[in-house]
C-alpha positions in Angstrom: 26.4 -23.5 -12.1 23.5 -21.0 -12.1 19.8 -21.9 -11.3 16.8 -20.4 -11.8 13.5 -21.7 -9.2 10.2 -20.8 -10.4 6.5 -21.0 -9.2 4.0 -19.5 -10.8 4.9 -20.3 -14.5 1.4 -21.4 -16.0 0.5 -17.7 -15.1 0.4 -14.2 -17.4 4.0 -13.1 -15.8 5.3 -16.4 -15.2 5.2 -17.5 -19.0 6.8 -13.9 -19.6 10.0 -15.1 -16.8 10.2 -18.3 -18.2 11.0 -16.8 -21.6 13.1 -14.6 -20.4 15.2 -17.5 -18.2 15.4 -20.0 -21.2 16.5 -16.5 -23.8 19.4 -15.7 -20.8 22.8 -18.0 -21.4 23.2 -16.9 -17.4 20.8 -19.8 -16.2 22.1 -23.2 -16.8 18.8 -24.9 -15.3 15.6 -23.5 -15.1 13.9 -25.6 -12.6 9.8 -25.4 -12.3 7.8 -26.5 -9.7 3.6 -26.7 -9.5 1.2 -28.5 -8.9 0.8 -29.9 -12.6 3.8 -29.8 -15.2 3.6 -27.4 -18.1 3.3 -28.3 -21.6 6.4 -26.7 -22.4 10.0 -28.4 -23.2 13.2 -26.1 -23.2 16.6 -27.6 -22.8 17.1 -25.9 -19.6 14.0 -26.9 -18.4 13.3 -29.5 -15.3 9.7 -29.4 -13.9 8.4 -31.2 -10.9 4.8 -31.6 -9.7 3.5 -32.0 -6.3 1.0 -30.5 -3.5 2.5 -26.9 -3.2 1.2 -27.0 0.6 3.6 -30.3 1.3 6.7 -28.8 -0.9 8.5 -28.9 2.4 8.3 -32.4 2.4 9.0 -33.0 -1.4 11.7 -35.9 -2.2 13.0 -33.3 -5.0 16.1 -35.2 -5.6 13.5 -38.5 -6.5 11.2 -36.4 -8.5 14.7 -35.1 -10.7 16.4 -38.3 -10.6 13.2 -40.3 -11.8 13.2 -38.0 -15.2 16.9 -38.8 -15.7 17.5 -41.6 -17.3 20.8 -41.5 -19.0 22.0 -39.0 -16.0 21.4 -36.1 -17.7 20.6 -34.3 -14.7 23.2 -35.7 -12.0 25.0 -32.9 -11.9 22.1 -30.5 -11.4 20.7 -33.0 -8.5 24.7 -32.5 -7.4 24.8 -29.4 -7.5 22.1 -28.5 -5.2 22.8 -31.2 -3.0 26.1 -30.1 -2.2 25.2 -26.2 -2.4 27.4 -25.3 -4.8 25.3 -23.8 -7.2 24.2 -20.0 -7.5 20.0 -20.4 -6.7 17.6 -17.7 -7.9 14.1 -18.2 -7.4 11.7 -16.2 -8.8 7.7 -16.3 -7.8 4.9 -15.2 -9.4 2.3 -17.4 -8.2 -1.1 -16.2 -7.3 -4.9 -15.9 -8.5 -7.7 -14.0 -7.9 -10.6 -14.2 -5.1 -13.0 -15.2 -8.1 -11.1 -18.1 -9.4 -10.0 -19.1 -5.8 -13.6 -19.5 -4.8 -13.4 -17.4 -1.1 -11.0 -14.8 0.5 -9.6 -17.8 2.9 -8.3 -19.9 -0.1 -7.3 -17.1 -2.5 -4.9 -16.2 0.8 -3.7 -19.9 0.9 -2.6 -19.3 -2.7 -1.6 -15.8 -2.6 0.2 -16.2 0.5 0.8 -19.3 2.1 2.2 -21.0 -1.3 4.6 -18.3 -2.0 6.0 -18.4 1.6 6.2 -22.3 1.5 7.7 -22.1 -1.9 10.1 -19.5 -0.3 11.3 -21.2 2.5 11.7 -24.3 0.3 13.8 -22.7 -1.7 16.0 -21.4 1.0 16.4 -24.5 2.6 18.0 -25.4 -1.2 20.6 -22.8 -0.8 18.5 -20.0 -2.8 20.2 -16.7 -2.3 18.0 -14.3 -3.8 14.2 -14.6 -3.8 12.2 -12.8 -6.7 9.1 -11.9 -6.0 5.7 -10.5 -8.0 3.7 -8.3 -5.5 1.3 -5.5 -6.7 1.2 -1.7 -6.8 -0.9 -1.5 -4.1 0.6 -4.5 -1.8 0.1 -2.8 1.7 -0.6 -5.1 4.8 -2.8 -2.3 6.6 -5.1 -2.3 3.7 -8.4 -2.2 3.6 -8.4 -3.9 0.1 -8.0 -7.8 1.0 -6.1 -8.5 -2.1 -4.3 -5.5 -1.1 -3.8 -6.5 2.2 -2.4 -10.4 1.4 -0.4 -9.2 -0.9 1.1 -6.5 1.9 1.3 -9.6 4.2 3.2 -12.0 1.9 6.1 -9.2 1.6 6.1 -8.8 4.8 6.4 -12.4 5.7 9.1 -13.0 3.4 11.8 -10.5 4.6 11.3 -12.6 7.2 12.7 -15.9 5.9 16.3 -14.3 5.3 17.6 -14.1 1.8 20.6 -12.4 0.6 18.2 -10.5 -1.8 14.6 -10.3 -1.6 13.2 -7.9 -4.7 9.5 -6.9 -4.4 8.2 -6.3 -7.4 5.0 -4.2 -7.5 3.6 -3.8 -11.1 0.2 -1.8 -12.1 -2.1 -3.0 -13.8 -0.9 -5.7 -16.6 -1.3 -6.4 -20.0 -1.1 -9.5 -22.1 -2.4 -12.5 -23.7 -4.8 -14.4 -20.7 -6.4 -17.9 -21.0 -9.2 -16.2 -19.0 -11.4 -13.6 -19.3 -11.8 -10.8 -16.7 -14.1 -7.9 -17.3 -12.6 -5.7 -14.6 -9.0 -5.7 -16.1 -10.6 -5.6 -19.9 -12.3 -2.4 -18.6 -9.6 -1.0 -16.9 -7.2 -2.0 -19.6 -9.7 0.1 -22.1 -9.9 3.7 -19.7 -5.4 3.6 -19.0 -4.0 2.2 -22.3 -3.7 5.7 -23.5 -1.6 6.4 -20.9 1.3 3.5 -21.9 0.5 5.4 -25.7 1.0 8.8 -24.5 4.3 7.5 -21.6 2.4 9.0 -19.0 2.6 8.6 -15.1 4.7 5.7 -15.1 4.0 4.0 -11.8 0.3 3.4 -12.2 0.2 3.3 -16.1 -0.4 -0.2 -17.2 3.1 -2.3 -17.6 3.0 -5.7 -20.2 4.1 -9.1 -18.7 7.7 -9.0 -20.8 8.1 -6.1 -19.6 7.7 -7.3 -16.2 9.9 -10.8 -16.8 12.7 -8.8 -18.1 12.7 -6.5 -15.0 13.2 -9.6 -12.9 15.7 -11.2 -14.7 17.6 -8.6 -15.5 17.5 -7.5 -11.6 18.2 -11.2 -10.8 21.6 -11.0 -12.3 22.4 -7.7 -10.8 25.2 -7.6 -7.9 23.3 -7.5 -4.9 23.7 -8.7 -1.7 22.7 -8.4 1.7 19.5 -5.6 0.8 15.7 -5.5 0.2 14.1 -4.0 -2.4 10.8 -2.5 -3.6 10.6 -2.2 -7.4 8.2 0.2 -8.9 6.0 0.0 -11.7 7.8 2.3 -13.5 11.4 1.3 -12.5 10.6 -2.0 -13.8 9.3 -0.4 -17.2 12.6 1.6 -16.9 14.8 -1.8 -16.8 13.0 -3.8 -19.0 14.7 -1.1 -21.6 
């Protein structure tokens, strides 16, 4: 049995990997954690809710076993229980200074969630750990988002996967709930660029595009390595 972990899925890229996870007849189980459930339902799909900060401390196996009620999903519960399923988790959680409210609670987010969520999923028998960074993730930044973003990377080759893929995309494209003049600006001066398939790594790259990159690296054979996944190399795989 193959499973997919994800955080992040309400967001722009994490819509785009859930997509992809529920399209791929690789994943048997698609399981989504966050603070609220989604208003989606997918087969695959299994979604628990909780306080992201106390995940370590979740009863998962409760919070599964509570939505079963014919035993549909005793044998996922099973599965990771006696770690003999193939764990993937993917994370594409994160926000921005403005909607966070302060630099100290956009890095709780941006960086203490996904390492929470990461060791979590570890401890579940996760194998490989997916992970949505940013072009210009660099922990000696001085760029704060920058910086955090730097810092959570760093932080997770730290917590010992068999793969860990870092995932740095430029600026993305795609269908937001909310509206942010920056990016619509930004979006406005470099589309030509994704038009005219110029300068690949700092061209702006469109959430699918993204997803499939992950998914399709996800199922890849590799073992034992890090990796740092350009902009462009993921336009390149999303082919």
């Amino acid at each position: 049995m193959r499973i997919a972990l994800i955080s992040g899925g309400s967001g722009l890229v994490g819509k785009a990997i859930l997509h992809q996870l529920f399209k791929s007849e690789d994943y048997d189980y698609v399981l989504s954690v966050g603070r609220r459930k989604l208003a989606i339902k997918q087969q695959k799909l299994v979604q628990i809710e909780g306080d992201m900060a106390k995940i370590d401390s979740w009863d998962w196996e409760g919070k599964i076993s509570s939505q079963s009620l014919s035993g549909e999903y005793f044998p996922l519960i099973d599965a990771i229980g006696n770690k003999t399923a193939e764990i993937h988790a993917f994370s594409s959680l994160g926000t921005t200074i403005k909607q966070a409210g302060s630099k100290e609670k956009f890095f709780s987010i941006d960086h203490d969630l996904v390492i929470e969520f990461a060791k979590w999923a570890k401890t579940l028998g996760a194998s490989k750990f997916l992970y949505v960074s940013s072009s210009g993730a660099d922990a000696g930044s001085s760029i704060f988002y920058s910086q955090t973003k730097g810092k959570t990377e760093s932080d997770l080759k730290s917590v010992g996967f068999d793969y860990l893929g870092l995932f740095r995309p430029s600026l993305l494209l795609g269908n937001r709930h909310e509206f942010r003049l920056g990016e619509q600006v930004a979006t406005i001066l470099m589309k030509p660029l994704v038009w005219l398939k110029l300068f690949k790594n700092i061209r702006p790259i469109y959430d699918y595009q993204v997803a499939k990159a992950l998914v399709k690296t996800s199922l890849g054979q590799k073992s034992n390595s890090i990796e740092i996944i350009s902009s462009g190399e993921m336009q390149d795989l999303s082919k």
